[in-house]
N, C-alpha and C positions, 0 to 999 in steps of 0.2 A: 473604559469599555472592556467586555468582557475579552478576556486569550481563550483563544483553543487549541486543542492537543488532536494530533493526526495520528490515530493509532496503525502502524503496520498492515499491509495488506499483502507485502510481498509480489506488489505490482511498480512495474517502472510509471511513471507520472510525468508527463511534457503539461507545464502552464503556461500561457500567453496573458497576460493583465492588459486590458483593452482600455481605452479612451483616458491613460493619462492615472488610473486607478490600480490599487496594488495590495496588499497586505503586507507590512514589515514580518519578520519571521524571526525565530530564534532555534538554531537545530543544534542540539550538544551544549547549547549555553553560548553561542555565536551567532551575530545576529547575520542574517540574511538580507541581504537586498537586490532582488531578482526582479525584473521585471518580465525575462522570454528564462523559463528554467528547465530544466530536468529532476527529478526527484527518483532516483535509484531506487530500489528494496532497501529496507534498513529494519536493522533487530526488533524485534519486540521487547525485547526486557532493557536492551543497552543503550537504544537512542530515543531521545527524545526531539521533536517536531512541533513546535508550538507557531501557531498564527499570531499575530497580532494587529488587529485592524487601524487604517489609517482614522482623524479623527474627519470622516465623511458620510455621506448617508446613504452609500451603496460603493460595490467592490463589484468590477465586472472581472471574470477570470471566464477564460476558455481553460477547460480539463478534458484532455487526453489520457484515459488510462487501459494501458494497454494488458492484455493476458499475462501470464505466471512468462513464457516465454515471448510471449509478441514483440516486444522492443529488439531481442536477441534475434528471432526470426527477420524481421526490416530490416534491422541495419550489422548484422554479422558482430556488433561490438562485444567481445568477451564479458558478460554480466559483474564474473569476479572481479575485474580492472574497474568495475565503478562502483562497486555494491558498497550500501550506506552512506551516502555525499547525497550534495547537493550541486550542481552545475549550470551558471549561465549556461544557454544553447548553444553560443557561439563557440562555445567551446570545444566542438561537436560539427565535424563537417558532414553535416546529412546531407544525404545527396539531394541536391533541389527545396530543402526546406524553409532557408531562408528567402526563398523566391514566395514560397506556400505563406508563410507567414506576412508577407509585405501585402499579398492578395487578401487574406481573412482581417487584417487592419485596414484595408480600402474600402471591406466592405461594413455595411450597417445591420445586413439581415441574417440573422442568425442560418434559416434552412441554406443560405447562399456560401454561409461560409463549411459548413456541414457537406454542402457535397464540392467547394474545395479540396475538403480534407481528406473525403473518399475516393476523388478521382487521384489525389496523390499517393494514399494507403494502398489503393487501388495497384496501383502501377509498380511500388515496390516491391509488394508481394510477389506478381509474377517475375521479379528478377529472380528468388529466391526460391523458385520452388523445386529447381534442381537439389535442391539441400536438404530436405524434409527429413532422413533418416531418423536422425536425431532427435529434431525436436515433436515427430510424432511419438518415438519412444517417451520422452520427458514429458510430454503431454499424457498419452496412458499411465502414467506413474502419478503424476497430480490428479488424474480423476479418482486413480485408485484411492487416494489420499481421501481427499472430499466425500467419497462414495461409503467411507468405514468411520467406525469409531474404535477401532481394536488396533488400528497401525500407531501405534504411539514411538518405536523407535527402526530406527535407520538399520536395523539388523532383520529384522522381520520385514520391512518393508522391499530387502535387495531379496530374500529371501520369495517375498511374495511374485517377487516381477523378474524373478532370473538372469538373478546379475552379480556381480559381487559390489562391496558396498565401496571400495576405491573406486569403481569405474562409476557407480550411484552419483557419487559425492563430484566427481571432474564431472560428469555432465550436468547436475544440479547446478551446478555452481557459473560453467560458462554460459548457460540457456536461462538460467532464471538470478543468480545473484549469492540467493540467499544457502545454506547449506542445504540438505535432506531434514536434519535434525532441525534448524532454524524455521525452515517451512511447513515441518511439520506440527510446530510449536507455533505458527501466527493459524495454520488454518481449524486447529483446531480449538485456538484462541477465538477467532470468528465464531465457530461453532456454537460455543456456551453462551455467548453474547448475544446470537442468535434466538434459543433454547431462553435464557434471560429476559428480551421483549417479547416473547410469545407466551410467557407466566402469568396466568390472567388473577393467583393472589401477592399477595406483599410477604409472602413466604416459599421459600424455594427448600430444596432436600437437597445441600450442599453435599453431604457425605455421598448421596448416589453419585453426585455428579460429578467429585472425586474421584470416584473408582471407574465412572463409565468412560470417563476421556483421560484415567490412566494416570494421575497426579502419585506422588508418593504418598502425599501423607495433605492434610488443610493446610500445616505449615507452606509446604511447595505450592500447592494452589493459589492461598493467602499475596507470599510471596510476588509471584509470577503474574498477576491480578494489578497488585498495585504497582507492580515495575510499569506493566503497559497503559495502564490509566490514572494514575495517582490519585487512585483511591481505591476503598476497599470492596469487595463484594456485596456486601449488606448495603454500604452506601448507595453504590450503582443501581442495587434494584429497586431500594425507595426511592429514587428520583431520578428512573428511567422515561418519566412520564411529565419528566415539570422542564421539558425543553433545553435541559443541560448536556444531554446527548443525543447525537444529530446522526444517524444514521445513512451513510447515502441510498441510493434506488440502487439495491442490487450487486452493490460493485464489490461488500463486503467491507469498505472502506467506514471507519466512524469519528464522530470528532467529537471527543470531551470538552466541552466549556464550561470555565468557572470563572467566578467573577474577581479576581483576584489579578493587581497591576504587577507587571513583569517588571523585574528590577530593570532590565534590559529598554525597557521601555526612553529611554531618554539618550541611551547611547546610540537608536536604532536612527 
């Protein structure tokens, strides 16, 4: 069966595997076997996140994924004490979740477990909203982010939003995970990828697209390209369209599949 590859979104991720069903997993070259987990921010170019499907004929998973700060905002936990891991829940005293969890596995019907989950998101939000300072500033600084294609480094970015870029980096880092420079490197990763399935030929102007989202040179591009997908540019865009890249609704999140058995496959 085909592996797939979870490329960075630089969002925290809560998974639930329902009725007995799961995906084995391999992150860093270690195999995973979670069945209630957490999935941090984690690099773009340094870690790798591969699925591996049980041999069944469906995988039911509930995915939570929450905003650049949303996980930081709910549960107060320091992003940098977990960024790049993976985490059984239990490892994790959220307040009330394991109760929220034991409910959405009682239940069978998906809208039932959906607002579950919102009357619980619900309710911790409002513990937390004395606290906003913060994570409204880091939230303006991610839109800024997404809204440009000219911010490519953490000097011009402290610069744009007036700040310096130590103070940048300590709030980046406890509200979202990933650094200024690492987030500014997965969303503008998205970007091109983005820019990529909207190319209605089988020929792209690699060299603009170089210099518009700021690369040094095609080698850096090339590079940084196949760290996050294992494979190369040219390949991606001739078989963006044959089902080997999975796009989610929105979330900015993608998954590369190939059909190629993980060594890991037998130890998992």
């Amino acid at each position: 069966m085909p592996r797939m590859r979870v490329i960075s979104n630089s969002c925290t991720t809560i998974f639930i595997y329902l009725n007995g069903s799961r995906h084995n997993g391999v992150f860093n070259n270690k195999p995973v076997k979670i069945r209630q987990g957490i999935i941090s921010p984690f690099s773009l170019r340094n870690d790798e996140l591969w699925l591996l499907p049980d041999l069944q004929k469906s995988v039911e998973c509930l995915t939570i994924m929450f905003t650049h700060t949303g996980f930081f905002k709910l549960f107060g936990i320091p992003m940098n004490e977990i960024q790049g891991c993976i985490f059984d829940i239990t490892a994790f005293k959220l307040n009330g979740f394991s109760e929220t969890i034991d409910r959405i596995e009682e239940s069978t019907d998906n809208d039932k477990r959906a607002e579950i989950l919102n009357k619980y998101f619900s309710k911790q939000l409002i513990n937390t909203e004395k606290k906003t300072d913060r994570y409204r500033y880091v939230d303006l600084v991610i839109t800024k982010i997404q809204s440009s294609n000219s911010i490519h480094n953490v000097r011009i970015l402290a610069n744009n939003t007036f700040t310096t870029e130590r103070t940048l980096e300590n709030w980046f880092k406890s509200s979202v995970g990933n650094s200024p420079k690492e987030f500014i490197s997965i969303i503008r990763f998205q970007q091109i990828i983005e820019q990529i399935y909207q190319c209605n030929t089988e020929g792209l102007d690699w060299f603009n697209l170089i210099c518009k989202y700021g690369y040094y040179d095609q080698s850096h591009f090339i590079n940084e390209f196949k760290a996050a997908t294992s494979v190369t540019p040219d390949y991606f865009l001739k078989n963006r369209k044959k089902q080997l890249f999975l796009a989610s609704n929105g979330s900015g999140c993608l998954f590369f599949a190939d059909n190629k058995e993980s060594t890991l496959q037998e130890e998992l």
